[in-house]
C-alpha positions as a Markdown table, in Angstrom:
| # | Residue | x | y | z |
|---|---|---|---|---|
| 1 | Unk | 0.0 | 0.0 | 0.0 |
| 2 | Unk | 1.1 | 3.5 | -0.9 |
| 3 | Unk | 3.1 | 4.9 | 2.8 |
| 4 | Unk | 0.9 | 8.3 | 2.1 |
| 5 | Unk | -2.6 | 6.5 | 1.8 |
| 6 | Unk | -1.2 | 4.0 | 4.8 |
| 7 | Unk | -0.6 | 6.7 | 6.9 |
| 8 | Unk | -3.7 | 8.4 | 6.3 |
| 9 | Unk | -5.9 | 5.5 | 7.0 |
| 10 | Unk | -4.4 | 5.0 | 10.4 |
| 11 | Unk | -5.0 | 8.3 | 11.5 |
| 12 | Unk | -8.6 | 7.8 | 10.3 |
| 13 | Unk | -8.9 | 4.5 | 12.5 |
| 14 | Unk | -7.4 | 6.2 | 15.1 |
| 15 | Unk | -10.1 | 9.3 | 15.2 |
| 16 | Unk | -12.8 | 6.3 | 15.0 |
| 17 | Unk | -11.5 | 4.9 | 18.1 |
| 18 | Unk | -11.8 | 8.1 | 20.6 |
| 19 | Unk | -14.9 | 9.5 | 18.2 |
| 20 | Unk | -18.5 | 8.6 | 18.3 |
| 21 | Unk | -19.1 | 10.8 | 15.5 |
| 22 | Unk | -20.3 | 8.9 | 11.9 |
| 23 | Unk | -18.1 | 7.3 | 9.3 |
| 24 | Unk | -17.6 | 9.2 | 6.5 |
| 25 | Unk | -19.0 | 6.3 | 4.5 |
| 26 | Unk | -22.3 | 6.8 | 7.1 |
| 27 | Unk | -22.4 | 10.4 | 6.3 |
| 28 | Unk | -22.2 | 9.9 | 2.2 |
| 29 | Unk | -25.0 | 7.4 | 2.7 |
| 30 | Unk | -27.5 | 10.3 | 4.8 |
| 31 | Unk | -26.8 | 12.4 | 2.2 |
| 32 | Unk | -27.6 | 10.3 | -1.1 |
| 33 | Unk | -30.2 | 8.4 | 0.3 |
| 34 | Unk | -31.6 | 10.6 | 3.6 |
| 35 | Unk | -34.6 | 8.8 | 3.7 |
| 36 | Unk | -33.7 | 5.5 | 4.0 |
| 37 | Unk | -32.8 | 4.1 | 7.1 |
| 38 | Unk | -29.3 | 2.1 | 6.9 |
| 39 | Unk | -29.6 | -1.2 | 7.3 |
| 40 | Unk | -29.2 | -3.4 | 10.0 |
| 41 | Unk | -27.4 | -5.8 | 7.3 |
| 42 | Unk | -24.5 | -3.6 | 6.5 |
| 43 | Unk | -23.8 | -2.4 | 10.1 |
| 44 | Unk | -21.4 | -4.9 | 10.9 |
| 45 | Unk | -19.3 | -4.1 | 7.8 |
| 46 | Unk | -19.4 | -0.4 | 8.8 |
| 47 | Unk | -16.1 | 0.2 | 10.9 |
| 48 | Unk | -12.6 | -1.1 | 8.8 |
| 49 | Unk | -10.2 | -3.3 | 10.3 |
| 50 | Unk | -7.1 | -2.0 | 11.9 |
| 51 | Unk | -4.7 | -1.4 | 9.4 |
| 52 | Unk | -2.4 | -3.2 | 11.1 |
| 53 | Unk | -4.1 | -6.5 | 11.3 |
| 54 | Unk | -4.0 | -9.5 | 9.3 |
| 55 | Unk | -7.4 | -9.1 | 6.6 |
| 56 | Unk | -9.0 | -12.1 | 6.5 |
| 57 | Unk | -12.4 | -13.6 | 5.7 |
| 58 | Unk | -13.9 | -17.0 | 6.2 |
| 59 | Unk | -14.3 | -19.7 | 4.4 |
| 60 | Unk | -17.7 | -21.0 | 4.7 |
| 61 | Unk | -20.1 | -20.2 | 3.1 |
| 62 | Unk | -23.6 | -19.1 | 4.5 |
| 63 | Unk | -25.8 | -18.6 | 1.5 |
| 64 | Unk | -25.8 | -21.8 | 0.3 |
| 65 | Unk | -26.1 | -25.5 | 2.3 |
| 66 | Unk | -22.3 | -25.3 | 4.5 |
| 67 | Unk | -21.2 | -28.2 | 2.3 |
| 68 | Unk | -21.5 | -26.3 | -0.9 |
| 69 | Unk | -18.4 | -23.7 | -0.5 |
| 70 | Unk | -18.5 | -22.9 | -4.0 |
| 71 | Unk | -21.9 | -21.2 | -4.4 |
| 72 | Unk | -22.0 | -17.9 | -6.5 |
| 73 | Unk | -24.2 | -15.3 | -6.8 |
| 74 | Unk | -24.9 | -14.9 | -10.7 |
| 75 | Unk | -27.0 | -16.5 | -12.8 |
| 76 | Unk | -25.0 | -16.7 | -15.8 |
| 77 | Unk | -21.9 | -17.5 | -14.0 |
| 78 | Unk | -21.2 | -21.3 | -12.4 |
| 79 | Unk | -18.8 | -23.5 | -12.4 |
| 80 | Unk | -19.4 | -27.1 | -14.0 |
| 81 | Unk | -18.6 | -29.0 | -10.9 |
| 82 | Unk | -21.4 | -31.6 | -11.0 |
| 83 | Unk | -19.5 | -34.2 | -8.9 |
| 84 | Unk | -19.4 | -31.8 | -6.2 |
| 85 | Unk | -22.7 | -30.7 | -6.7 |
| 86 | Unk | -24.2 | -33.8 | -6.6 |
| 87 | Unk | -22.1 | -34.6 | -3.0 |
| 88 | Unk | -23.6 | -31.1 | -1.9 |
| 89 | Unk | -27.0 | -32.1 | -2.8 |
| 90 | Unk | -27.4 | -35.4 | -1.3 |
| 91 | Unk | -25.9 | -34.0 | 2.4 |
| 92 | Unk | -27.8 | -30.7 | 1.8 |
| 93 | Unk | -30.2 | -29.9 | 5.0 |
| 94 | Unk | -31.0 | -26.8 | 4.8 |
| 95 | Unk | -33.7 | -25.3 | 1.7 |
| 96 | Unk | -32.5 | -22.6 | -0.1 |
| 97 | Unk | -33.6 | -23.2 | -3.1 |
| 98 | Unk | -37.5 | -23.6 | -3.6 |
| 99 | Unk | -40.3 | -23.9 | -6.7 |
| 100 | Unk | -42.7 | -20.6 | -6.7 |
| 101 | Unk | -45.6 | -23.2 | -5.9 |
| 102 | Unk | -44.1 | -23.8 | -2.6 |
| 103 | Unk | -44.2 | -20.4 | -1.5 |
| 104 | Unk | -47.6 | -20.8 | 0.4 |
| 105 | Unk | -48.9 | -20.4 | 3.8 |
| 106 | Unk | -48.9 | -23.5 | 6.0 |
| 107 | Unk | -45.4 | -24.7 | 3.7 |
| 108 | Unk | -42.6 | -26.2 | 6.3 |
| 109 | Unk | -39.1 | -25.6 | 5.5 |
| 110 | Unk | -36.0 | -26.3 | 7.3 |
| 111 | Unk | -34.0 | -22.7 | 7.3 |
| 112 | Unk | -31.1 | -21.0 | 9.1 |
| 113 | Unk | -30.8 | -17.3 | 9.5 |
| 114 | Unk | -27.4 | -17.3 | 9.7 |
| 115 | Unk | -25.3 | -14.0 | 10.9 |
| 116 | Unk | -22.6 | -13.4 | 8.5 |
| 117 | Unk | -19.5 | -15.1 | 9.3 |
| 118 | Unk | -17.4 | -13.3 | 6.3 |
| 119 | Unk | -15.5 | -11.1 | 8.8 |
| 120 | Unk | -14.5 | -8.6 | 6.2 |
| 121 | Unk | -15.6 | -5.1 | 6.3 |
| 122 | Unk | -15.9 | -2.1 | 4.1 |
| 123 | Unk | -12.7 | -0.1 | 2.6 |
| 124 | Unk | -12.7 | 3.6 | 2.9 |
| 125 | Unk | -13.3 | 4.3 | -1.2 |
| 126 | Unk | -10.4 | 5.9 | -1.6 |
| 127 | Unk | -8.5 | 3.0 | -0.2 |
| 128 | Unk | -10.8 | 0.2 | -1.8 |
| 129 | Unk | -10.0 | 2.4 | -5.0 |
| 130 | Unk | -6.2 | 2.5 | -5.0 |
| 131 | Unk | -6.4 | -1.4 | -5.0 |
| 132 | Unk | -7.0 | -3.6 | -7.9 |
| 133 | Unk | -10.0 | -5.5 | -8.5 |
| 134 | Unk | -9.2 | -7.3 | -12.0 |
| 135 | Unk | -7.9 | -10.8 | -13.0 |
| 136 | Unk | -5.3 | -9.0 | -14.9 |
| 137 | Unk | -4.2 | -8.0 | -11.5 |
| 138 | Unk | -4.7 | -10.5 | -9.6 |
| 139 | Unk | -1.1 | -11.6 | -8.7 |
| 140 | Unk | -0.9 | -8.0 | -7.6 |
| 141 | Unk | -3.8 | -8.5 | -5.5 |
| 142 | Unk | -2.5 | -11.4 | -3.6 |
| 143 | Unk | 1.0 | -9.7 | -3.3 |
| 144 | Unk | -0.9 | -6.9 | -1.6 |
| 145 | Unk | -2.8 | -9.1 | 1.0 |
| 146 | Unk | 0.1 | -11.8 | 1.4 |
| 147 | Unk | -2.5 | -14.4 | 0.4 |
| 148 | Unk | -0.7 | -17.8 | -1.0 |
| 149 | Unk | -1.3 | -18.6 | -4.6 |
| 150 | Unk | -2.2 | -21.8 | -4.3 |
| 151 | Unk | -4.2 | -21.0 | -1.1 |
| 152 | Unk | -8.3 | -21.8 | -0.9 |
| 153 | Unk | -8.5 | -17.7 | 0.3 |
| 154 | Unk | -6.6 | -17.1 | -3.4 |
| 155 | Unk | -9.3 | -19.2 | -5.5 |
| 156 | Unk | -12.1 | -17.6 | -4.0 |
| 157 | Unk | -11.2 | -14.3 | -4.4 |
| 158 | Unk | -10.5 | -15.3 | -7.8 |
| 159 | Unk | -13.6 | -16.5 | -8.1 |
| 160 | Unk | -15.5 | -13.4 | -6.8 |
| 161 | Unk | -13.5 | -11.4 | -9.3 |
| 162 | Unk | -14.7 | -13.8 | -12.2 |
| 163 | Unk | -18.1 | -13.7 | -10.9 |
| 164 | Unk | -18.0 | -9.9 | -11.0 |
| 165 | Unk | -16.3 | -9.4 | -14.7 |
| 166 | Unk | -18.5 | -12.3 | -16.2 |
| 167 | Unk | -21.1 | -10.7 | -18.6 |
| 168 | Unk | -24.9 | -11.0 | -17.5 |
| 169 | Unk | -27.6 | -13.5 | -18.5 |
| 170 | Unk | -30.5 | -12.0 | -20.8 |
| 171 | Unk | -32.1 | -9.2 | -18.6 |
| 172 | Unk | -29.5 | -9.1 | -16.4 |
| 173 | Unk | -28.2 | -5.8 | -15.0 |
| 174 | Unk | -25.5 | -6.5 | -12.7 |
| 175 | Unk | -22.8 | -4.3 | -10.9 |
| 176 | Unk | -19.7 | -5.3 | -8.2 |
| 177 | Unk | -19.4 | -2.8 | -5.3 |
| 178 | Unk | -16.2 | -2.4 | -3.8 |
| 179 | Unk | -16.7 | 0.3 | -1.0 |
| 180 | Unk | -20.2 | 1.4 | 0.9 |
| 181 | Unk | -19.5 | 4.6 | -1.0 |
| 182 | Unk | -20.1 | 2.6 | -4.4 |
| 183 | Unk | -22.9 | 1.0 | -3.2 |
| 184 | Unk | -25.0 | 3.6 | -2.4 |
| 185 | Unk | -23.7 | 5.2 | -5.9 |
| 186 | Unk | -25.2 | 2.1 | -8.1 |
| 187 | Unk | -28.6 | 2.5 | -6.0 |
| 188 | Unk | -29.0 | 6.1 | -6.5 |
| 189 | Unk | -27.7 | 5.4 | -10.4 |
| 190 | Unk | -30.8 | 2.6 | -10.5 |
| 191 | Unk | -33.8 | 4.1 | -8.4 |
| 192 | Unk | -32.8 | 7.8 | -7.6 |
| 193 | Unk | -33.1 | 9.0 | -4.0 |
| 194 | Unk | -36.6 | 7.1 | -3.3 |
| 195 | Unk | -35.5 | 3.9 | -1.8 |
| 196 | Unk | -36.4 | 1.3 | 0.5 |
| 197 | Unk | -34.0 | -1.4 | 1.8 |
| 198 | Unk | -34.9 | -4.1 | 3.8 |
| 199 | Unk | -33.0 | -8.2 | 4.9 |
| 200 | Unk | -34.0 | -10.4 | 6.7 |
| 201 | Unk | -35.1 | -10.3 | 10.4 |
| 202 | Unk | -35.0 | -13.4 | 12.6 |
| 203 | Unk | -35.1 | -13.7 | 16.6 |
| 204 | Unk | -33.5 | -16.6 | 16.3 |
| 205 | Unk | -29.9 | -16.5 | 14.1 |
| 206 | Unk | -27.6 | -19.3 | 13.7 |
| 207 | Unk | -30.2 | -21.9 | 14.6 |
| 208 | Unk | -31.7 | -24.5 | 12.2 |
| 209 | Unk | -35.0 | -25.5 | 12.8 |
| 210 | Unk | -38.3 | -25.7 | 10.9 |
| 211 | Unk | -40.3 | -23.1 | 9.6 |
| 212 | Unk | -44.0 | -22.9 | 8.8 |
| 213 | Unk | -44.8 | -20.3 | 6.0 |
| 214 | Unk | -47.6 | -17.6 | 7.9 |
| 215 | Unk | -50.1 | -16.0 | 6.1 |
| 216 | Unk | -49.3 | -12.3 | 5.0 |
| 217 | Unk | -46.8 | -12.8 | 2.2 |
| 218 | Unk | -46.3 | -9.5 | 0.8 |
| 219 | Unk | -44.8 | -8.8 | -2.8 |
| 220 | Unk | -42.6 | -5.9 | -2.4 |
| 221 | Unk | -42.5 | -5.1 | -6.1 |
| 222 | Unk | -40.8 | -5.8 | -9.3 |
| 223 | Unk | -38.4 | -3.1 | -9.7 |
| 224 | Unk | -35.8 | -4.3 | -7.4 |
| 225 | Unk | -32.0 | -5.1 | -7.1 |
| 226 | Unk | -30.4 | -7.5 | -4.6 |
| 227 | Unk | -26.8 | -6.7 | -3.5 |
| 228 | Unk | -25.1 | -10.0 | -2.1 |
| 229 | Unk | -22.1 | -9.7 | 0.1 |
| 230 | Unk | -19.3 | -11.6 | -1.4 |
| 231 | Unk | -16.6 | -13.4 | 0.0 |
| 232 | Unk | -13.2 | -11.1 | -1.0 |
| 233 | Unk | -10.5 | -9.6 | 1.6 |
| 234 | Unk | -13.0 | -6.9 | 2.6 |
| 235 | Unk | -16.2 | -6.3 | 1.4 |
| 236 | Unk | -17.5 | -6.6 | -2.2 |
| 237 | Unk | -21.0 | -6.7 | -2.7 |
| 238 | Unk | -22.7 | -8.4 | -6.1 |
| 239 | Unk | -25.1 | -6.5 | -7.0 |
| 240 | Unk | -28.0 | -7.2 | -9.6 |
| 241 | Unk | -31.6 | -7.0 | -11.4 |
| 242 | Unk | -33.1 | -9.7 | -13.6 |
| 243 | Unk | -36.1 | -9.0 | -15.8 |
| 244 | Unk | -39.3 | -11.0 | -14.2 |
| 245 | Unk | -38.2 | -11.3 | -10.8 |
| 246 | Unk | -40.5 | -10.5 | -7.9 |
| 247 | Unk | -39.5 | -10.3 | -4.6 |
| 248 | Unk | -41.2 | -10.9 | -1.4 |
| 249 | Unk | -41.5 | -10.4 | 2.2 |
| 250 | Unk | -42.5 | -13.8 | 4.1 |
| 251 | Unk | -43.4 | -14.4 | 7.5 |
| 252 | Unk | -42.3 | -17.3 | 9.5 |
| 253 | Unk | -42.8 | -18.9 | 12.6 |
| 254 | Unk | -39.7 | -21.7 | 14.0 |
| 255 | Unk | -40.5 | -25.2 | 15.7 |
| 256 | Unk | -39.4 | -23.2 | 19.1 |
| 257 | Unk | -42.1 | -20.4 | 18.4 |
| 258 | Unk | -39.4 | -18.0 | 17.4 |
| 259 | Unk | -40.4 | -15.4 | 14.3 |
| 260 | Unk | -39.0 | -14.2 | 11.4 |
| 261 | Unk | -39.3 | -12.1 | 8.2 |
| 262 | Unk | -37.6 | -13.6 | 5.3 |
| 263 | Unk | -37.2 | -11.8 | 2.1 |
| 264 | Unk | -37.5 | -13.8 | -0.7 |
| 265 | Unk | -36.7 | -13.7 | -4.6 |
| 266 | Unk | -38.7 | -15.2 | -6.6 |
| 267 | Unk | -37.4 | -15.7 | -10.9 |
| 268 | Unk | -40.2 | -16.5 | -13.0 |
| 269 | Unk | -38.1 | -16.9 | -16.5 |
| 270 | Unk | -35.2 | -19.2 | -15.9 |
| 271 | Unk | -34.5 | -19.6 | -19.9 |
| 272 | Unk | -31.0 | -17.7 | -19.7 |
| 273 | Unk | -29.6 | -19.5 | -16.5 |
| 274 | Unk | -26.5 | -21.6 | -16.7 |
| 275 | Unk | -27.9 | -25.0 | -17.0 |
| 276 | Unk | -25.4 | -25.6 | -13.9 |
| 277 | Unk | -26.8 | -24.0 | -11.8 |
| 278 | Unk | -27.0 | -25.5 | -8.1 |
| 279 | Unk | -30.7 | -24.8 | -8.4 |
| 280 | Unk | -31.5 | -26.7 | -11.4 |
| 281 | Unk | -29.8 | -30.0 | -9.5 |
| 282 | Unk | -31.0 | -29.6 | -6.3 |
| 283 | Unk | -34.8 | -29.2 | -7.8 |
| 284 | Unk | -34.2 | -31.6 | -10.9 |
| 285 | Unk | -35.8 | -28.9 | -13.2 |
| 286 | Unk | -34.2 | -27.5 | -16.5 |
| 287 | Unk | -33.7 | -23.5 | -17.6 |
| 288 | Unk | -36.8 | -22.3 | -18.9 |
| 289 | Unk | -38.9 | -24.8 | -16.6 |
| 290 | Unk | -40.9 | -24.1 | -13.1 |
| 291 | Unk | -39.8 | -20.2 | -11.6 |
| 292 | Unk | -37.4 | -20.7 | -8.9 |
| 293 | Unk | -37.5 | -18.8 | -5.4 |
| 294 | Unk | -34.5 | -18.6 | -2.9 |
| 295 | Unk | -34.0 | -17.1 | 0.6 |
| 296 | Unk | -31.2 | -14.3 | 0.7 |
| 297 | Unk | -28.4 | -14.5 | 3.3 |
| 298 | Unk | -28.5 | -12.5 | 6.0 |
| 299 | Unk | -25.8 | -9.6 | 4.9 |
| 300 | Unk | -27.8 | -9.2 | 1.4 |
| 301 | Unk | -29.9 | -6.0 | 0.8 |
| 302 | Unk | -32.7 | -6.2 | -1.2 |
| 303 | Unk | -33.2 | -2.2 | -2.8 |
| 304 | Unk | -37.1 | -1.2 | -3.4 |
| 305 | Unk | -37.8 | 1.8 | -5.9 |
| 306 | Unk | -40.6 | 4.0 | -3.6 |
| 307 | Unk | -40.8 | 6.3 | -6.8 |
């Protein structure tokens, strides 16, 4: 890292540490998007790392069942691993993946909300900015975060920069942030100042148990975006919309009586999708076939025009 911008960045840790006062990331965000309320899903990403400390994120993978490590979030972009797929699928224990017919009061689904376990966190922009984020680069990259090349850390982030320069399906729109600052930037870009952004909402995180679908599913609209958090050295988030999509709100209620609000996104065309897609295999349908829903992961943001 450039000694100037290293320096800098300490000093702005250090004024965080004996200041209550809002990140300048926090104060971009209140005054791009002054009516939306941040989310609780991004908080925990809020506050860098010490510059001095080892960057690191996790390994597992909470979106998908724990056993499938190599989920992604596009569409158009999936590995052919079918072995592993089919290892994934037959250990899987968890539902992620659903048909839109099965999203229907009464409907019992084994579900964890889990709290995000990536421990990376947002870069200043200007910091996030003077790094590389390209496979060209990505030599450089690892250089820069003393990640081993032959490391799993190096193949995912590899794989979250492949994700992100991959083209979109059909009626994809799809955008990788790389800072909160970006973020909020691709939202304004898409839906102006009139937003709403909601996640899910569980008393009960990191515990599997059965859910019963409650009456009261609400579709929140059409013109929408999801931003998944990725798994990179800090935090990237995938952003994207995909022509007939709905997305929904769903109420739950746990074997232990707990309650949650799930959001849920619902693709009604499949045509475009990679035919490898986990989705396809876990469901034994085919592109083009039944629409697909999925529960989001806890530290994805699901964007609302209000307009």
């Amino acid at each position: 890292m450039d000694f100037h911008l290293l320096l800098i960045f300490a000093l702005f840790i250090i004024v965080l540490k004996g200041n209550d006062a809002s990140l300048p990331a926090e104060v971009y965000w209140q005054s791009m998007l002054p009516n939306t309320p941040f989310p609780k899903a991004l908080q925990d990403f809020l506050h860098p790392a010490d510059i001095g400390k080892e960057i690191t994120f996790s390994l597992s993978e909470d979106y998908m069942p724990q056993n499938c490590a190599r989920a992604t979030y596009g569409v158009g972009y999936w590995p052919d691993n079918r072995k592993f797929v089919k290892n994934s699928i037959s250990n899987a224990t968890t539902t992620v993946y659903f048909l839109y017919d099965d999203l229907l009061p009464d409907k019992k689904m084994r579900i964890i909300f889990t709290k995000s376990t990536n421990g990376s966190n947002f870069l200043p922009r200007k910091i996030a900015e003077s790094i590389p984020f390209s496979s060209n680069k990505f030599p450089e990259i690892l250089n820069y975060f003393s990640i081993n090349s032959t490391s799993k850390e190096a193949e995912i982030m590899k794989q979250t920069i492949e994700e992100c320069e991959a083209p979109g399906i059909r009626g994809e729109d799809k955008h990788c942030a790389t800072s909160l600052e970006s973020l909020v930037d691709i939202v304004v870009a898409k839906f102006g100042k009139n937003v709403q952004a909601f996640s899910n909402e569980a008393e009960k995180e990191n515990k599997k148990q059965e859910y019963t679908i409650l009456k009261g599913i609400k579709m929140m609209g059409e013109n929408h975006m999801v931003c998944h958090k990725e798994r990179y050295a800090y935090a990237v988030f995938y952003c994207h919309r995909i022509k007939t999509t709905k997305v929904y709100k769903v109420p739950l209620m746990g074997f232990d009586g707990s309650k949650a609000e799930a959001a849920v996104v619902c693709h009604m065309d499949t045509s475009a999708w990679n035919p490898y897609h986990y989705a396809f295999q876990i469901l034994n349908v085919k592109p083009g076939g039944p629409s697909i829903c999925h529960f989001l992961n806890s530290d994805a943001v699901v964007w609302i025009s209000t307009n």
